[in-house]
N, C-alpha and C positions, 0 to 999 in steps of 0.2 A: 491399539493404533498409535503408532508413533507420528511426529508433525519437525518433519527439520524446516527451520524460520531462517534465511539469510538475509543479512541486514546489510545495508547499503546506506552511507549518510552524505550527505553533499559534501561537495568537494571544491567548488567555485562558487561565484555569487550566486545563492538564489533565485531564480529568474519573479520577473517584477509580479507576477501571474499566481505566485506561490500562495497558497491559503486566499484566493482573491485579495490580493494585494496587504494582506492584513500581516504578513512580515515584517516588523520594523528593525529586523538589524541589530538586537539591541539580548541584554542577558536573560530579561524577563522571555522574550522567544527563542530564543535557542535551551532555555527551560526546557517551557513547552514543548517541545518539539521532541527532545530528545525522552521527557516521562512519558511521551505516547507509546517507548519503549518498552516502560517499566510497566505498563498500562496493557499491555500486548501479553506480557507477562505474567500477571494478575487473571487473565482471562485462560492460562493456559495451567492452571493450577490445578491437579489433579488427574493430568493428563500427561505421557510422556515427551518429551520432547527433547532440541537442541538447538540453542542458537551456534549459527555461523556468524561467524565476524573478520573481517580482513584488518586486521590492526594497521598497518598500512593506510588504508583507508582511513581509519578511523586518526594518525598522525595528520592527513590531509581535512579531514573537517577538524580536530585542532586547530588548525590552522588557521583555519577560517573563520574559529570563535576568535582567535589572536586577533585577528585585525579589526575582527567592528566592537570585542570587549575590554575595555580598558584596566578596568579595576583586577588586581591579583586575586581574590579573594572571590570574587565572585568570576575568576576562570578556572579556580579553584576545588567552584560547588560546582561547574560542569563535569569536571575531571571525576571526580567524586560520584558522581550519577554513574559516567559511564564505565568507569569501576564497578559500580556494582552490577549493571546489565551482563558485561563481562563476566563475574565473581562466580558465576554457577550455572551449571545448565549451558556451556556457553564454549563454542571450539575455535580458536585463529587457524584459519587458512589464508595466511599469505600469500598474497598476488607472487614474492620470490620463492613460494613452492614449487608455481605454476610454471611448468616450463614445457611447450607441448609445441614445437615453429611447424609440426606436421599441418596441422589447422590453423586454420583462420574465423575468427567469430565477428561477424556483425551484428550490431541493434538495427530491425527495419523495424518501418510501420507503416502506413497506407499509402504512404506517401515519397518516403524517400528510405538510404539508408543511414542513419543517426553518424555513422560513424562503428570503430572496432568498439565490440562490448566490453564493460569492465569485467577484468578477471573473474571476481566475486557471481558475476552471475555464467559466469562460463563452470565455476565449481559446480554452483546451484544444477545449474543442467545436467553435471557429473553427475551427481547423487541423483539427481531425477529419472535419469537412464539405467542405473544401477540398481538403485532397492526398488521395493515395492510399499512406500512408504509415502507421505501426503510432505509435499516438499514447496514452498512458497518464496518467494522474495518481499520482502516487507522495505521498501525504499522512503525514506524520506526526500529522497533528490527528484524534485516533484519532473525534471528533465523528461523523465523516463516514460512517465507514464503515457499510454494511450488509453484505446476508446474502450477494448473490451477488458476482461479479467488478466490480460497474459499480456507477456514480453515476446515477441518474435526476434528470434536468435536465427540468423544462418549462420550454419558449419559448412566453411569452405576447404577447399585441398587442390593444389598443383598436381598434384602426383594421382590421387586418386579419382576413378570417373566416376563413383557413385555419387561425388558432391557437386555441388552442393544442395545443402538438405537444410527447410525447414524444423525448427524446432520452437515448442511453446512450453513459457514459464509462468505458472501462476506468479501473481503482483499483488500485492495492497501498497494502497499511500497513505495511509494512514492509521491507528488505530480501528474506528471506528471501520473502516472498508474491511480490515484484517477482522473485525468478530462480524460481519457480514461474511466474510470465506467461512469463517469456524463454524458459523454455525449451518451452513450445509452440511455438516458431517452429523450431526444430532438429527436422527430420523426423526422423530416426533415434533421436531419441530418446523414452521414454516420460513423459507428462505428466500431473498432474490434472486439465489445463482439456481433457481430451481428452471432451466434453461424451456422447458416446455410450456411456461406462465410468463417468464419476464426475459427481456432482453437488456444488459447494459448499453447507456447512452454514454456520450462524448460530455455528457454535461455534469454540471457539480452545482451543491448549495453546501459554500466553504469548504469541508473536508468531508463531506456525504458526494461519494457518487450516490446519479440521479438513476433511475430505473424505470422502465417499460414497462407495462403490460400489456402484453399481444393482443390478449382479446378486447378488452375495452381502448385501452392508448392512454391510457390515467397512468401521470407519474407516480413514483414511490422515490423513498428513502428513507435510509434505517436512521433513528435520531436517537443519539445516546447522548446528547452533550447536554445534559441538564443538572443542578444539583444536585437534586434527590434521584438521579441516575437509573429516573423510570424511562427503562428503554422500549420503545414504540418505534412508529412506523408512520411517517408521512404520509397522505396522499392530495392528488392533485389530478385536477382537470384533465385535459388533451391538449389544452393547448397555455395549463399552467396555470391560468390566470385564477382558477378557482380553487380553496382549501378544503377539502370534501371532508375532512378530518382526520382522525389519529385511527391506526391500526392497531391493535395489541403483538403480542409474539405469535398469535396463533394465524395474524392473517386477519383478523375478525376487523372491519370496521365499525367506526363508531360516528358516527355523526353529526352528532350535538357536540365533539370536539371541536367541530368547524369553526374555523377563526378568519373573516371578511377579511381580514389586513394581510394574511399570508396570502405570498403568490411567488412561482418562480417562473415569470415570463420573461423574464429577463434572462436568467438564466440557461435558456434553452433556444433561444435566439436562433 
């Protein structure tokens, strides 16, 4: 089983919403941000793959390290990161490859149309239409994202009547969302995108999307951000307020994990 990952990094200011507001603009976050990369990577070890990248793109978040980091030396250690993301495993498909004026690509979502899609995920759809192969966008430019798993692209045409036509692109916005996709592909193990048990929500606790379950209405989410990187599974009430405890990988709840102080009522608002 092969896994093409295309990568999309922001391009203009962060919007203020970004990781709940916890972006400061500053070299210590655009770190972060950018090892969720290399972190993506790490999880993909042993498995075939290929990252997409739009160098192009990737000159325009330069960019936008330039302005908010001062020091040389530490725009230095960015550069350096994303050299190695690049370094392997790794293909530029420049947006001035792309030259196709027969079509037209929109980002919609529930609500309106975003505007023309970036190049980069107009590729991603290429490949997605083409092989028969498990094909994702992994975006940091938190812009993009919506409620469910996917990007909704219209393919539009002047000339031709069969358009326009929906099209859906797998997304993650983060590491953690990206090993929530991965590991649907591991039969034996239990998943949120297991679409007949859990529904994705609009909602988030920091870089966890939040998750449904149909039959009861008890949130989840997958929680890898710990030290000792024992990866579990939140759960929570119906209406959040209460922390029922930790899940294992298997699904299994536990609930002497239960912790009073946890609650995302807030967050589901």
């Amino acid at each position: 089983m092969h896994f093409n990952i295309f990568l999309f990094f922001p391009t203009a200011e962060i919007p203020d919403d970004y990781l709940d507001g916890y972006f400061l603009y500053d070299y210590n976050s655009f770190i972060l941000l950018i090892k969720e990369v290399l972190h993506v990577k790490q999880q993909l070890k042993g498995r075939s793959f290929t990252f997409f990248y739009d160098s192009e793109n990737v000159k325009e978040f330069l960019g936008l390290v330039n302005a908010f980091v001062e020091e040389q030396e530490q725009k230095d250690d960015i550069q350096k990161i994303l050299r190695k993301i690049v370094s392997s495993y790794s293909l530029d498909v420049s947006t001035r490859k792309i030259k196709n004026p027969e079509y037209i690509f929109y980002l919609w979502n529930s609500n309106n149309i975003n505007g023309i899609a970036p190049p980069i995920l107009i590729k991603a759809l290429d490949i997605l239409q083409q092989k028969d192969e498990n094909t994702i966008v992994f975006t940091l430019a938190n812009h993009l994202s919506e409620q469910n798993h996917e990007l909704n692209i219209i393919k539009d045409s002047l000339q031709d009547p069969v358009y326009p036509v929906l099209h859906k692109l797998p997304y993650a916005f983060s590491d953690c969302d990206f090993i929530t996709w991965l590991r649907k592909f591991d039969n034996d193990q239990f998943t949120l995108h297991d679409q007949t048990k859990f529904k994705p929500t609009p909602y988030r606790w920091r870089k966890q999307r939040i998750y449904q379950c149909k039959i009861t209405g008890q949130f989840w989410y997958f929680d890898y951000y710990h030290k000792d990187n024992k990866a579990h599974y939140e759960v929570f009430s119906s209406d959040g307020k209460i922390h029922l405890g930790e899940a294992n990988l298997f699904g299994q709840l536990n609930p002497e994990n239960a912790n009073e102080s946890k609650s995302i009522k807030d967050c589901i608002k």
